[in-house]
C-alpha positions as CSV (number, residue, x, y, z in Angstrom):
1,X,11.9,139.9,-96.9
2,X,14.3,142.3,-97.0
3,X,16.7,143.0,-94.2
4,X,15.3,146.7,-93.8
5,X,12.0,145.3,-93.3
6,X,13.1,143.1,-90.9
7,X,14.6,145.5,-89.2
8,X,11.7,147.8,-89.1
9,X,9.6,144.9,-87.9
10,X,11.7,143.9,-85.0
11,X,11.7,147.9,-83.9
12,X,7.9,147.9,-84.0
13,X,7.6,144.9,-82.1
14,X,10.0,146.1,-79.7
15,X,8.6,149.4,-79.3
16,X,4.9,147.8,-78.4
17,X,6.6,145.1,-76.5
18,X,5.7,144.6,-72.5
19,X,8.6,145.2,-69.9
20,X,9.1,141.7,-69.3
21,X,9.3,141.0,-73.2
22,X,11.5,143.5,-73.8
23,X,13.8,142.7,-70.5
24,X,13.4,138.8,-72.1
25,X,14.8,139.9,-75.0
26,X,18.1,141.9,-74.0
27,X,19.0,138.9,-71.8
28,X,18.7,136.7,-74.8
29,X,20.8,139.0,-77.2
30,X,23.2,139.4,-74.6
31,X,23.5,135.5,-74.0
32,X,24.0,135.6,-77.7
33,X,26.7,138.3,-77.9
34,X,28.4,136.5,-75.6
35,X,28.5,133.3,-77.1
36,X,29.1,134.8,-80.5
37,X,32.1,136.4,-78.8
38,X,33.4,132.9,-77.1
39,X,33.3,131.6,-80.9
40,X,35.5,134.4,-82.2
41,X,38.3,134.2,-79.8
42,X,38.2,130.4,-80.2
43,X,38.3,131.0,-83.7
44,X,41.1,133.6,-83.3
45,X,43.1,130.9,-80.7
46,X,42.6,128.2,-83.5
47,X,44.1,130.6,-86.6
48,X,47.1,131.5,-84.5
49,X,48.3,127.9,-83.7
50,X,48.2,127.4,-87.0
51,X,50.1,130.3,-87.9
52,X,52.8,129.0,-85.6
53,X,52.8,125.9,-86.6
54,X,53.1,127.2,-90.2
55,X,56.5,128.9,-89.3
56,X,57.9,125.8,-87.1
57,X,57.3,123.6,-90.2
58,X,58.8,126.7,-92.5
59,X,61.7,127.0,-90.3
60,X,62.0,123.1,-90.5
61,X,61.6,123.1,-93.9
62,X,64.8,125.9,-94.1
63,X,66.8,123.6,-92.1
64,X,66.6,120.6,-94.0
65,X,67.4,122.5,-97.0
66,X,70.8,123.6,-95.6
67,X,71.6,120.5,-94.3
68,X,70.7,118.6,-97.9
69,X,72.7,121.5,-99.8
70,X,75.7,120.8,-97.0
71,X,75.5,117.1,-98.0
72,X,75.6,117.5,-101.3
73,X,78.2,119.5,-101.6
74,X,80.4,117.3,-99.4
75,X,79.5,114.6,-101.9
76,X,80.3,116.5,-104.7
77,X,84.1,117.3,-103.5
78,X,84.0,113.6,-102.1
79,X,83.5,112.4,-106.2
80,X,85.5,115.1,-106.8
81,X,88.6,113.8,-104.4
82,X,87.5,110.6,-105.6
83,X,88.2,111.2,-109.6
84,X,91.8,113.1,-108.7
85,X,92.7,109.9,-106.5
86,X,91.6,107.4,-109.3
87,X,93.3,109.6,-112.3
88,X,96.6,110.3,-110.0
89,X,96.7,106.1,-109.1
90,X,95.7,105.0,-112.5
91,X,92.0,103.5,-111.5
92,X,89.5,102.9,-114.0
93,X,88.1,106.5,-113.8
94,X,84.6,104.7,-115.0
95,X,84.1,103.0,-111.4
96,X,80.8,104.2,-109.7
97,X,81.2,105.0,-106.4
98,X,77.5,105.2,-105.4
């Protein structure tokens, strides 16, 4: 059944429907908006916490970049100091540090 038919069906039955039927039936599509609605904002609620966690883990994420790219560069100019201290006091320039 098509959703026009449907439709149509529910208008007839409303339009030969009794007071109390009809009164019935708004308090139960009402109940249902309403619960429909609670589910959306929950929904809503659920999607933003997880954008913010998204951008604290991001921002995170950014941090420990810069502090690994820090530390590596310290231990690049520590080999570095490392290799000009072994050439200048004649150690084996072949001795692993790390």
């Amino acid at each position: 059944m098509s959703l026009a038919m449907e439709e149509d069906d529910y208008a007839r039955l409303v339009m030969e429907s009794e007071p109390d039927w009809l009164r019935s039936e708004i308090k139960r599509l009402f109940q249902e908006l309403g619960e429909t609605t609670r589910e959306k904002i929950q929904a809503a609620e659920y999607g933003l916490a997880v954008l913010e966690e998204k951008q604290q883990l991001k921002q995170q994420y950014e941090e420990l970049e810069l502090e690994y790219e820090t530390i590596r560069t310290e231990m690049e100019q520590l080999k570095e100091l490392y290799c000009a201290r072994s050439m200048r006091e004649g150690f084996p320039s072949r001795r692993r540090l790390w």
